[in-house]
N, C-alpha and C positions, 0 to 999 in steps of 0.2 A: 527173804524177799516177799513171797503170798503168803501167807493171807495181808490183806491191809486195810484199817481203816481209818478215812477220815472225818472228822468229828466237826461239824462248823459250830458258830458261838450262835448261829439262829436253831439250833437243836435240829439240825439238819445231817447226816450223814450219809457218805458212801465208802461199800465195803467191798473191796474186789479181792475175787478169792480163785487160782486154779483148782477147776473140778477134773485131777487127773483121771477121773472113771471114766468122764464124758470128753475130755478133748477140749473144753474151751473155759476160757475165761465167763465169772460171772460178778458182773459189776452190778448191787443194789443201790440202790439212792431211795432215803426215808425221809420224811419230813419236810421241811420249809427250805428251797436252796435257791441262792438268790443267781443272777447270772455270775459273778466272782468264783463265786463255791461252784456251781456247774464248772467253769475252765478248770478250775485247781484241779478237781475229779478228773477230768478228761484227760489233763495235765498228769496229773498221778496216773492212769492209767499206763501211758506211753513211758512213763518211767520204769513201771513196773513189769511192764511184758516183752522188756526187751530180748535177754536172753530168750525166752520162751518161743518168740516168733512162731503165735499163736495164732490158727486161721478163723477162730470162732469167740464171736462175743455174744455172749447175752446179756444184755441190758435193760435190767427190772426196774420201772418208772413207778412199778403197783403202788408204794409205800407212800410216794410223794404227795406234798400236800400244798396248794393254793397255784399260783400260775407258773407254767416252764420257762425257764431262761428262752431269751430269742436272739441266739447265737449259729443260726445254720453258715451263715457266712462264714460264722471266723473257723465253725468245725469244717467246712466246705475246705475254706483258702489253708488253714493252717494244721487243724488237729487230722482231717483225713488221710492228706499226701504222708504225714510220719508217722501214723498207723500201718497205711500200705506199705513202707517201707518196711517196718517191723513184720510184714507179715499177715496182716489181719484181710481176711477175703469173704465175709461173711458175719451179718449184724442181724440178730435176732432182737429186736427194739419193743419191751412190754411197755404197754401208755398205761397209764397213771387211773387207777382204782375210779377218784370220785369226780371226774369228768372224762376218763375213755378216750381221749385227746390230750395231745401236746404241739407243741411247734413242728415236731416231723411228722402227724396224722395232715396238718396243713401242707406243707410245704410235699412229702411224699407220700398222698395216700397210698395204701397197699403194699406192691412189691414192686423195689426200684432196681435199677443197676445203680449207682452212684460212684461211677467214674469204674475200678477193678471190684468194687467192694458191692455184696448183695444186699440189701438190706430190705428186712418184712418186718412191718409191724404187725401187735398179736395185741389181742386184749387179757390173754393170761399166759402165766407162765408155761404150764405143762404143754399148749400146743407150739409156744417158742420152742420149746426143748426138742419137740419131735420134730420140728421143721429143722431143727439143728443138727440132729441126728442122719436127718434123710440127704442134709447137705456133705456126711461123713462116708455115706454108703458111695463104693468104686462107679463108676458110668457101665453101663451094660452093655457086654463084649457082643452083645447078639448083631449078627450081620458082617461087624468086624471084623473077622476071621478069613483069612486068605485057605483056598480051597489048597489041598495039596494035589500034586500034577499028578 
């Protein structure tokens, strides 16, 4: 099933791999990908984390190279809702090395809700990761606790 990659004919690639140390899925995207090859990816991915019903993705844009697909709509209407159903409640979203933007720095500066799903963008990986991390740590029982009589 994981690892996986897919290889586009524009020397473009995304490679999505479970990191079982960390808990979540990690989808790379390298090179030139046109809006097509973005759905296929997105498309691959919900194929491949079915079983897994996995709460955590991170999605590295670093590698990519000239302009992002501008598909929030169809991730919006189609690719989110069977995400969520699979499972996914939390998107760690790294933008793209040699402009620091993409179509979700427009459309969602910062940190959204988007619909059950969290989603922050990062301009590098390693602070994705720890925001990924800190999304894994329990809620803090302090206060919660019924006194005993």
């Amino acid at each position: 099933m994981l690892p996986n990659n897919l290889l586009f004919p524009s020397g473009g690639q995304c490679a999505l791999a479970y990191d079982k140390a960390e808990g979540w899925l990690r989808a790379v995207w390298t090179g030139y990908i046109n809006t097509e090859q973005a759905m296929q990816g997105a498309l691959n991915y919900l194929e491949q984390v079915g079983p897994l019903h996995c709460l955590y993705l991170l999605n590295d844009n670093v590698g990519l190279q000239g302009p992002w697909f501008d598909s929030t709509q169809w991730l919006g209407a189609v690719w989110l809702p069977q995400a969520q159903r699979l499972g996914l409640r939390y998107v760690a979203h790294v933008v793209q090395r040699d402009t620091h933007t993409d179509i979700l720095t427009l459309k969602y500066p910062g940190h959204h809700t988007v619909d059950a799903v969290e989603l922050q963008l990062f301009y590098d990986v390693a602070t994705a990761e720890e925001w990924l991390r800190s999304c894994q740590q329990p809620a803090s029982s302090v206060g919660s606790q019924v006194p005993l009589p």
